[in-house]
C-alpha positions in Angstrom: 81.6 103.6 103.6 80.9 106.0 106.9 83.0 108.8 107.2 83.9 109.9 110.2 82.6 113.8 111.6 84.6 115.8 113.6 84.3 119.4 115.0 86.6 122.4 114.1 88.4 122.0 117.2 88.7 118.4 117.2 90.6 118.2 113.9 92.8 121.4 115.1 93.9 119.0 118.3 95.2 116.1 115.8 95.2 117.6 112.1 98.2 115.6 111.1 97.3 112.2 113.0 93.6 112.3 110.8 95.7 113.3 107.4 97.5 110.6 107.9 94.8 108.4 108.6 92.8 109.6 105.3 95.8 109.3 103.1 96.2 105.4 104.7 92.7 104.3 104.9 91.1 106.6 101.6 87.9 107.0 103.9 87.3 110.8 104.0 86.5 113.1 107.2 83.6 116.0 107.2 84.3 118.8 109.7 81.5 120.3 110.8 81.9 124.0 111.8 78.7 126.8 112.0 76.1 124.2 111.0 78.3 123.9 107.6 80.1 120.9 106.3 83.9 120.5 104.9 85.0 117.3 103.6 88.8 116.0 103.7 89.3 113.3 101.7 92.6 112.1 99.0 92.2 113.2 96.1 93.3 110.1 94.3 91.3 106.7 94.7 93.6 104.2 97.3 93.8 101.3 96.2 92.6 98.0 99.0 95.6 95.9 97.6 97.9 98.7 98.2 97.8 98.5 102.1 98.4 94.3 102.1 101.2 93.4 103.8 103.4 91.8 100.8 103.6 87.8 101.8 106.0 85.3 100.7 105.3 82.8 97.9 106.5 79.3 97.5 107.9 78.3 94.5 108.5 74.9 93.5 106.6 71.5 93.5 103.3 71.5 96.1 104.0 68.3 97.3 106.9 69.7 98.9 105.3 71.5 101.7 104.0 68.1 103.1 107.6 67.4 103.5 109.0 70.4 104.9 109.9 70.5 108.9 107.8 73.0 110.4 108.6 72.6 113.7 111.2 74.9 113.6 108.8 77.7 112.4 106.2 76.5 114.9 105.5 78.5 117.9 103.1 77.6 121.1 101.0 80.0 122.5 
């Protein structure tokens, strides 16, 4: 996993947007300030499955899909 490096200042301009990105994603950020490193990152593990959108699940017999009208869900691009 790559973090991503900022500067001092460029975390000052959008502190709260890159929380908010390391709380969502888990990847940490260094900030690099007077040749030194800080590292942001949650400080509990996130879990991949925990960002999946939640999907619906059929339930019932699998042959009845082949007999379901999809044109009604169908959509042209």
């Amino acid at each position: 996993m790559k973090n991503l490096k900022l500067t001092a200042s460029a975390l000052r301009q959008d502190i709260y947007k890159i929380i908010d990105s390391v709380l969502e994603t888990g990847k940490p950020v260094e900030i690099e300030r007077r040749g030194r490193t800080v590292r942001i990152e949650p400080a509990e593990k996130v879990s991949k499955f925990s960002r999946l959108a939640r999907r619906r699940i059929f339930k019932g017999d699998p042959d009845e899909i082949f007999r379901i009208d999809w044109l009604e869900q169908w959509r042209a691009r």
